[in-house]
C-alpha positions as CSV (number, residue, x, y, z in Angstrom):
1,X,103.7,83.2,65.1
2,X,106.5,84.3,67.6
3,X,104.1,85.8,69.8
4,X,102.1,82.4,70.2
5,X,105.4,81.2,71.1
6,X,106.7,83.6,73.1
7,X,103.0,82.8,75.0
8,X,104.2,78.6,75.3
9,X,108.1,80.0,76.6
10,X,106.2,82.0,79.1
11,X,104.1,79.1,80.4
12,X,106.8,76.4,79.9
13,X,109.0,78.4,82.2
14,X,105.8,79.6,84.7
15,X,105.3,75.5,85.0
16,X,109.0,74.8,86.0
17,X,109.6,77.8,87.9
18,X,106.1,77.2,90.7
19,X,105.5,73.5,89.8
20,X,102.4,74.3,88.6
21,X,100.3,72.2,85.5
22,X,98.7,75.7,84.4
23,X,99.5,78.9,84.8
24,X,97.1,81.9,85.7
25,X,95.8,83.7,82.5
26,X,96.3,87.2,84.4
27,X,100.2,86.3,85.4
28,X,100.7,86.4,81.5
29,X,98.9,89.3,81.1
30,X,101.0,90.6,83.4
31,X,104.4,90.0,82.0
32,X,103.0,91.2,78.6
33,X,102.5,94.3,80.6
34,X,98.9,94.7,81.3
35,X,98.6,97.6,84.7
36,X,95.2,95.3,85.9
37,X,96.7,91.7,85.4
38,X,100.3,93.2,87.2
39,X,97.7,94.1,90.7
40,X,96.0,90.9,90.2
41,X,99.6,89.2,90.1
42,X,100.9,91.4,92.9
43,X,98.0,90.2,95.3
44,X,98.9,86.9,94.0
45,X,102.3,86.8,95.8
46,X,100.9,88.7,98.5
47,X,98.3,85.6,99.4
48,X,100.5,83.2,97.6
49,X,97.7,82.3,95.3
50,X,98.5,80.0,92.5
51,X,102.1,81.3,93.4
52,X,104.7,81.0,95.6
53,X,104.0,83.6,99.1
54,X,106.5,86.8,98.1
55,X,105.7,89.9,99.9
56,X,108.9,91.6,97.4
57,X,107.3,90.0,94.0
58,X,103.9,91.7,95.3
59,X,105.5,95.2,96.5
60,X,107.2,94.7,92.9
61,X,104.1,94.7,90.6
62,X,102.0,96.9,92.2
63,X,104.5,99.0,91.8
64,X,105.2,98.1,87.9
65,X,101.1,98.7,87.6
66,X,101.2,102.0,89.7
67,X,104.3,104.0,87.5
68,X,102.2,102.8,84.4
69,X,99.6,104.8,85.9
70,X,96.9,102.6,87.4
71,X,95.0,104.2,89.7
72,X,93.8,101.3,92.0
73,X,97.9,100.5,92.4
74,X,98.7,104.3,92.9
75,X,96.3,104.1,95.9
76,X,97.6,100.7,97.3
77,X,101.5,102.0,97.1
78,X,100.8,105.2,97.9
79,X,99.0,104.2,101.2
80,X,101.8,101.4,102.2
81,X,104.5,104.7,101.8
82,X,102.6,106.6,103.9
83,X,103.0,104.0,106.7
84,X,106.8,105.4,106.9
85,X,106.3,108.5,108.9
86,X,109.7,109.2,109.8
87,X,111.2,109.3,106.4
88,X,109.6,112.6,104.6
89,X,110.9,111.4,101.6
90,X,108.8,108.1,101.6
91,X,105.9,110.0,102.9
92,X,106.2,112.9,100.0
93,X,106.6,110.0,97.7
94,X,103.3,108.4,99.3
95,X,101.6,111.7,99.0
96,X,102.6,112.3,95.8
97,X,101.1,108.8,94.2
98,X,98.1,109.4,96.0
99,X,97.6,112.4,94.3
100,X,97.9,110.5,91.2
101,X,95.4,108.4,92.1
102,X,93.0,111.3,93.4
103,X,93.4,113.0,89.8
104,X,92.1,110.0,87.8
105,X,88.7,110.5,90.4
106,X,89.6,107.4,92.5
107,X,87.4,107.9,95.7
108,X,89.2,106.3,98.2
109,X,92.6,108.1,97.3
110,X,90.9,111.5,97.5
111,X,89.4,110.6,100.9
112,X,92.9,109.4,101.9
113,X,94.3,113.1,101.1
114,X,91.8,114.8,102.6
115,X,93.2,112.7,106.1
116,X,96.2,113.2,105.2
117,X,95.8,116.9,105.2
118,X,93.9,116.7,108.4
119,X,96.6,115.3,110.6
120,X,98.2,117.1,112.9
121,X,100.0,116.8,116.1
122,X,101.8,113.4,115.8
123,X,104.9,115.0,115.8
124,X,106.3,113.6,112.7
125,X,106.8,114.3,109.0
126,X,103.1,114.2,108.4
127,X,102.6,117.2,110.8
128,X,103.8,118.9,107.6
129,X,101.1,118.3,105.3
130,X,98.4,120.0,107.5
131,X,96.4,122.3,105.6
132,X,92.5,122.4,106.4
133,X,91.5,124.0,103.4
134,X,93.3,121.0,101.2
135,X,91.4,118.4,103.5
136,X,88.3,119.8,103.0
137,X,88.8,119.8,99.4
138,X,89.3,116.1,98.8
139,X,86.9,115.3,100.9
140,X,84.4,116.8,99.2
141,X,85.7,115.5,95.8
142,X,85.3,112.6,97.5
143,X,81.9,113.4,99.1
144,X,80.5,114.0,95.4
145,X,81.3,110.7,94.8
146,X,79.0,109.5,97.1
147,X,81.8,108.0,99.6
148,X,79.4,108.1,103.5
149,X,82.5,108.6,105.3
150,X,83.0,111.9,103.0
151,X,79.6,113.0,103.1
152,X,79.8,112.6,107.0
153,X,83.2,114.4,107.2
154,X,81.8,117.4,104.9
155,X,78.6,117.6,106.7
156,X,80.6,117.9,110.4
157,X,83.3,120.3,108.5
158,X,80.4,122.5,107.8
159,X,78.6,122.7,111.0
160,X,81.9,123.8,112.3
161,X,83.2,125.8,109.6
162,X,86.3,123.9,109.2
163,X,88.5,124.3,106.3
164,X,85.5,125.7,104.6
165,X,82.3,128.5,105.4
166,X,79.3,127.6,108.2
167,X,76.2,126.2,106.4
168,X,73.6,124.0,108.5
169,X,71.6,123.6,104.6
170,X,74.6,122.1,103.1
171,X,75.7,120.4,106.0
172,X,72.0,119.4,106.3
173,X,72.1,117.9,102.5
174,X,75.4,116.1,102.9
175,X,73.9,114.2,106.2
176,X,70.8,113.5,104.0
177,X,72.6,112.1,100.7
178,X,74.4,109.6,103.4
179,X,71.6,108.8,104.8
180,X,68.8,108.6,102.1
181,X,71.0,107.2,99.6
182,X,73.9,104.9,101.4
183,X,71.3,103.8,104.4
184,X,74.3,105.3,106.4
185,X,73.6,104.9,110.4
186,X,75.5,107.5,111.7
187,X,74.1,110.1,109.0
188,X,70.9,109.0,109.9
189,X,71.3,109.5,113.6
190,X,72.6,113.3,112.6
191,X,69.7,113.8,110.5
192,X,67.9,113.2,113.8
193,X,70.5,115.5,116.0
194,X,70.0,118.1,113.4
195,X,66.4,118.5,113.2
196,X,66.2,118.4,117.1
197,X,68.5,121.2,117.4
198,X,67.0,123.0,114.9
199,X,69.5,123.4,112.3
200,X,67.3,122.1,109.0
201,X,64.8,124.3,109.5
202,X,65.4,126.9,112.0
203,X,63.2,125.6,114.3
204,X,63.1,122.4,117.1
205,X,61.3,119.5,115.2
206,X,61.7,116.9,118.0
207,X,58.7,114.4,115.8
208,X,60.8,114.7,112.9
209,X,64.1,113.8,115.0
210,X,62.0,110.9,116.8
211,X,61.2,109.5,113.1
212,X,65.1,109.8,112.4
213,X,66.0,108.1,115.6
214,X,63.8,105.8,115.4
215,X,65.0,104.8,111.8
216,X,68.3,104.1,112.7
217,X,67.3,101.4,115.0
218,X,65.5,99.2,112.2
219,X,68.9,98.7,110.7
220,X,70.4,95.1,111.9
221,X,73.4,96.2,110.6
222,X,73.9,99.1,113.6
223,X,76.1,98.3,116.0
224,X,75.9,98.7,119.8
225,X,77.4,102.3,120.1
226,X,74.9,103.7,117.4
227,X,71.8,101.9,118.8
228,X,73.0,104.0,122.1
229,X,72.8,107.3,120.1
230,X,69.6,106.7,118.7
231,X,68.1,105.5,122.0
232,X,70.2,108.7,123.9
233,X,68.4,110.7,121.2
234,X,65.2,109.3,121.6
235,X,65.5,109.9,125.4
236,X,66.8,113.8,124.7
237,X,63.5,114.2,122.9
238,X,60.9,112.5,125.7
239,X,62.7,114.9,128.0
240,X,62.3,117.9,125.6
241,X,58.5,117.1,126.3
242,X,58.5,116.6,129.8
243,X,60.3,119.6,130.7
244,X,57.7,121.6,128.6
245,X,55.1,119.4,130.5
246,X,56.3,120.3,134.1
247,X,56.8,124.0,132.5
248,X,53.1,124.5,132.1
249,X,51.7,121.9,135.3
250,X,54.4,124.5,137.2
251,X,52.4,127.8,136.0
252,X,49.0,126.2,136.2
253,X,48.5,124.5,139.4
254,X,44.9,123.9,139.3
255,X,45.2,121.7,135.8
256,X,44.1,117.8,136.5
257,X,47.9,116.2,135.6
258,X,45.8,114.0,133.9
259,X,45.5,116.6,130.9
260,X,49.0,115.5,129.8
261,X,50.0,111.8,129.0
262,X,53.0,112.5,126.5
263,X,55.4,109.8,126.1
264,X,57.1,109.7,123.0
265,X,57.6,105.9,122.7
């Protein structure tokens, strides 16, 4: 019985208070302390939906949703403190919800860290937080998650041996995962570099490269600059062949040129 009307109060007052006839389900929620309804009510005063525009009621709820340990919040408020790079304690505070986050598996907040941990040289407090080894880590929490941009960033990271030991095969699989399983375009367009360079198998495969290449440009969702890599590595590869043409026209004079008719489109 109170509770029912302690629910009528609470939309009584939500009427006069916004003008409104109804009030959103979620704002109750909310003020009954539900984490989700108090980020659903927080982007509510952000957009002013159903509510009155309030960029402090939004800042307020994420907030109320993050310290009751909502992982979706903790990301949100710990990205908008990291936007204060000249306060460290703003940017520790930042760091330190992200964290949260990251623990409770949320994807984007371990990617996040693993940038954060990446920065360096922008002479300010997040200069501090460098530390490769840390980056590499969350990102490849994050990678295992399946996040492209992880998978990318672990894949490059191992190529180079950055924050973490040389491997082409794991570098190799990271590409491939992005690729096979997220239809990523720039993994797919690696997938090509690498087998032309010979890192998946220890050997040049330009046809396998081609076929990788050439996969990235069936994708309408490419844009210009990753059409131009595909087509640049298409190119790289019909050059491949014509130097190894010229090669052996050079050392045998009295071959017909006829013999060779490679083009690889």
């Amino acid at each position: 019985m109170k509770k029912t009307l302690l629910l009528a109060i609470c939309m009584v007052l939500a009427t006069f208070l916004n003008g409104k006839a109804q009030t959103p389900a979620y704002r109750l929620k909310a003020w009954a302390g539900d984490s989700a309804a108090m980020l659903q009510l927080s982007e509510a005063f952000m957009f002013g939906k159903s509510v009155e525009k309030s960029e402090d009621s939004a800042k307020f709820y994420v907030k109320k949703a993050a310290d009751k340990g909502l992982a979706d919040a903790q990301f949100l408020l710990g990205t908008e403190l990291l936007v204060d790079v000249f306060s460290s304690a703003n940017y520790a505070k930042g760091v330190s919800m992200l964290k949260k986050a990251a623990d409770q598996g949320h994807v984007d907040a371990q990617f996040r860290l693993s940038e954060v941990h990446r920065s360096k040289g922008r002479g300010n407090v997040s200069d501090t937080y460098y530390d490769i080894k840390k980056a590499y880590a969350y990102g490849e929490l994050a990678a295992n998650q399946g996040l492209p941009e992880a998978l990318m960033y672990c894949a490059e990271a191992r190529i180079a041996g950055t924050g973490t030991t040389k491997n082409d095969s794991i570098a190799s699989a990271f590409f491939r995962r992005a690729a096979d399983e997220k239809n990523y375009v720039p993994a797919i367009i690696r997938m090509g570099d690498m087998y032309f360079e010979g890192r998946v198998t220890k050997q040049v495969e330009p046809f396998i490269a081609v076929e990788w290449y050439r996969k990235a440009l069936t994708f309408r969702h490419a844009n210009i600059d990753q059409k131009g890599r595909a087509e640049q590595g298409i190119h790289n590869v019909d050059n491949f062949f014509k130097a190894i043409q010229n090669t052996y026209l050079e050392s045998n004079p009295a071959l017909p040129f006829g013999m060779f008719s490679y083009k690889i489109r």
